[in-house]
N, C-alpha and C positions, 0 to 999 in steps of 0.2 A: 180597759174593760175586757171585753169578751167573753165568751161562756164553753167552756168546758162538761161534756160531758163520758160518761164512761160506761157501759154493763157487761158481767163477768157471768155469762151463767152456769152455774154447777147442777143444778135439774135439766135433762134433755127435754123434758116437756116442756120447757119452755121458749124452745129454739123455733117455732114457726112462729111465735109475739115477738121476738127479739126486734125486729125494724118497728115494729110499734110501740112495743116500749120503749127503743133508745131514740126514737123520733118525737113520742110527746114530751120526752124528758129535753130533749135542744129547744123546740118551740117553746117552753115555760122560762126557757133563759133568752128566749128574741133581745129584749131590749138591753142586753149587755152585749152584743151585736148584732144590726139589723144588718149589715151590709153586702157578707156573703155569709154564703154556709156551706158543709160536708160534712158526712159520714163515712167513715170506714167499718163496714161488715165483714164479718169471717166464718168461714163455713166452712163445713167437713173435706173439700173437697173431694177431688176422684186420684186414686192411686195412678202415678204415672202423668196426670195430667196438671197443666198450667193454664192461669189465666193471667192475661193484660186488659188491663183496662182502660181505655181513650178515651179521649176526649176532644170533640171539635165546635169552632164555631160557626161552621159551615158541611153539617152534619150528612145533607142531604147528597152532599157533592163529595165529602169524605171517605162516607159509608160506604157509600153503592159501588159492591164489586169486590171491596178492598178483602174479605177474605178466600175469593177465590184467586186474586193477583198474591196475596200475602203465601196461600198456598203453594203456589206455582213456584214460586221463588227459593220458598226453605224445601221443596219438596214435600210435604208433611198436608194431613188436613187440617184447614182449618174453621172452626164453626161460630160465626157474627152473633151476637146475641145485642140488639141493638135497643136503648132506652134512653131516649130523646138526645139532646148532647152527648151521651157516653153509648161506648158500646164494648162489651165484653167480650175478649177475641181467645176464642177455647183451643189449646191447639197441645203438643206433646209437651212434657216440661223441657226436656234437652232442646229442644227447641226457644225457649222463652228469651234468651240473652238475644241473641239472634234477631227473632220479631223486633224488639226494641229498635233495634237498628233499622230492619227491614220498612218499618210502616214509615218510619220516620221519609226513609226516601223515594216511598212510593205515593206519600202524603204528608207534602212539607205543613199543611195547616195543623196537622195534629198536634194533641200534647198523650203525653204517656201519662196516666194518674199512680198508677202502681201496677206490680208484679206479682206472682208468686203462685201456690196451690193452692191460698185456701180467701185472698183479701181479694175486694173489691171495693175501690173509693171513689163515690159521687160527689161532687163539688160545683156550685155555681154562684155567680153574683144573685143576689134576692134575700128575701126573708125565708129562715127554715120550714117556716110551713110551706110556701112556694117552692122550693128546692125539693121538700120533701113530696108536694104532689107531680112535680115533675115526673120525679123517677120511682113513683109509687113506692117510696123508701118503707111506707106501714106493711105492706106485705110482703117486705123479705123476711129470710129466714137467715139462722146462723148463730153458732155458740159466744160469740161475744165481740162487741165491735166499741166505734169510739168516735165521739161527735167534735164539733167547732162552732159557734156563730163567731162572727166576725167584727170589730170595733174598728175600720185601719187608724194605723198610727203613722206607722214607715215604709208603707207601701201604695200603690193605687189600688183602688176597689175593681178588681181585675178578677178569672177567675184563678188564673196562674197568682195570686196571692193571696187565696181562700185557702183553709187549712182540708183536712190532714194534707202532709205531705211523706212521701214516701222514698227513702231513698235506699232502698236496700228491698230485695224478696222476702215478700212475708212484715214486711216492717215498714211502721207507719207515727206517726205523732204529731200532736196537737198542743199549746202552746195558749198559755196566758200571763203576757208578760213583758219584758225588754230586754233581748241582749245586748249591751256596751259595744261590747269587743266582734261582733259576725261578720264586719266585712275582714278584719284582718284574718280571723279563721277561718273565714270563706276562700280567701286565697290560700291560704298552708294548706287546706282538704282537697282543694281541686289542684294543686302541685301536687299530692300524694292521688290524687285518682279517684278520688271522691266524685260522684254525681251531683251537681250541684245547679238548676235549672233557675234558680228565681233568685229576686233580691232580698226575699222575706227572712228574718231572719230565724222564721220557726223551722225554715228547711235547711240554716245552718246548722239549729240540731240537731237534728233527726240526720243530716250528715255526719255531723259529730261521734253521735254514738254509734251510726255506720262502723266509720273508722276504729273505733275501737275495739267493736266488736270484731272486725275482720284481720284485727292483731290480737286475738285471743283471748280479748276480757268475755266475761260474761254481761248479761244487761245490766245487772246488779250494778257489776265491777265496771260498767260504763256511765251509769248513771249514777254512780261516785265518784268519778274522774269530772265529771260536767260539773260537781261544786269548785272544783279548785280550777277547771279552766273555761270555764263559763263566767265573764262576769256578767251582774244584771241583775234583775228577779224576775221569777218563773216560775210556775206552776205546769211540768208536764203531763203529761200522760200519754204512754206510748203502747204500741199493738203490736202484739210477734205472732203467730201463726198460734202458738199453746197459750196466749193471755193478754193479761195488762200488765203493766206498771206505772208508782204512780210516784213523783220525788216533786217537793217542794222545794225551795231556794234557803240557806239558812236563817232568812230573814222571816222570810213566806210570810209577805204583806198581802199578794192575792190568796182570796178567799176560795175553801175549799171542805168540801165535806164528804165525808163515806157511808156507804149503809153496806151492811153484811148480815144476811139473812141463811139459812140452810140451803137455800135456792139458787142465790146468789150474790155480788160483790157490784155495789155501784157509787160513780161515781158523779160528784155535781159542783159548779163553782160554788153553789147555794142548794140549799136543803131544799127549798120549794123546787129544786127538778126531780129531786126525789119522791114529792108527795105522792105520784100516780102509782107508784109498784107496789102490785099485790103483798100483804103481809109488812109492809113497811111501818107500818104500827109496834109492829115486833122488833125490827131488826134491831141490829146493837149500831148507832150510830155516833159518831165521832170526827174529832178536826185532824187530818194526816200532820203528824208532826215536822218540824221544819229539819231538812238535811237529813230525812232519812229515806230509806227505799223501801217502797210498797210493791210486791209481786205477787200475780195467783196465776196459775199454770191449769191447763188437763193432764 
């Protein structure tokens, strides 16, 4: 099961609704996973500046302090922006490699959700509505981001095995489906250097295309290499800093639907997560065809 969702916006007016609409659009897919949920949001960021985003299960004892100690350490300021379990650590981007490191050992409880200048990803066990009044996900802001509910199949109901997963700056992905072959690729990626934190195999992915990218394919060109060395079926969808993309499995037995409006590009395991977006009446909707690559960029 699981429920995938996606919004690409091309109107700037509509980047203060964006966590509202890409939050009522994951709640209407709850019951293709109650178990966890996440979002990943992406915003303008600020030039020069980085964000990390944490996550702890003992937030109160994590928190407190940690970016004035985080400070002290790289030299640099850094600024806590903190939202129940997670907290978003603003600090130089030359800086960001670093952090990672740093928090980890100034705060063995942490997990790192993701990196970069412009992403931010919330994730917890519970139902998306839940997850989503945690961390007041309806009133953020941000040009295009990309959901998960959760079914487990091959992992525990953890939140280290709730989706998106992140393993590259800027780059994120979410997952409906089985990989075959991820533990044996999960070891060849983490011998080449790959980031590789969970047993799930949606963050074999999203390792995946890491690695490819960082040998000079493009995303395209990476997520055409995942049909011939991925085996399994899968329905992705993944976030880079300028968009989505969106690639089926050549089989593409999970279900999956698009809407593309003048506003904007979205994306649903099922057409009822589509139903709430303005003008959706209009849009031109359709099934992503199987084995090919879907990209929209700023």
């Amino acid at each position: 099961m699981c429920g995938i969702v996606g919004l690409f916006l091309k109107d700037r007016e509509l980047e203060p609704k964006l966590g509202e609409m890409l939050t009522q659009m994951l709640i209407t897919m709850t019951d293709r996973g109650p178990d966890s949920a996440g979002i990943a949001i992406y915003g303008r960021g600020k030039r020069g500046k980085a964000k990390l985003t944490v996550q702890s299960d003992r937030p109160d004892q994590d928190f407190d302090g940690l970016a004035q100690e985080l400070g002290r350490a790289l030299d640099t300021e850094v600024v806590c922006r903190r939202i129940d379990t997670h907290a978003v650590l603003e600090l130089d981007a030359a800086n960001v490699h670093a952090a990672r490191k740093s928090v980890r050992e100034l705060r063995t409880g942490i997990r790192v959700m993701s990196d970069g200048e412009s992403i931010e990803i919330y994730k917890e066990v519970g139902l998306p509505r839940d997850v989503a009044d945690r961390f007041a996900l309806y009133r953020m802001e941000g040009t295009h981001g990309i959901g998960h509910t959760r079914m487990a199949t091959e992992s525990a109901v953890t939140t280290e095995g709730a989706h998106p997963y992140s393993t590259a700056a800027d780059q994120c992905l979410v997952h409906n489906g089985s990989l075959s072959n991820h533990n044996d690729l999960r070891r060849k990626l983490m011998r080449k250097g790959v980031r590789i934190e969970s047993m799930n195999d949606t963050e074999v992915g999203a390792a995946y295309l890491t690695w490819k990218m960082r040998n000079g394919a493009s995303l395209g060109e990476a997520l055409d290499g995942s049909l011939e060395d991925l085996d399994g079926f899968f329905t992705f969808v993944v976030g880079t800093r300028d968009g989505f993309g969106v690639l089926r499995d050549p089989i593409a037995c999970k279900p999956a639907v698009m809407g593309e409006t003048s506003r904007y590009v979205a994306f649903g395991s099922e057409y009822r997560a589509l139903v709430s977006l303005p003008g959706i009446e209009d849009a031109r909707i359709w099934e992503p065809e199987p084995a090919t690559v879907y990209f929209w960029s700023h």
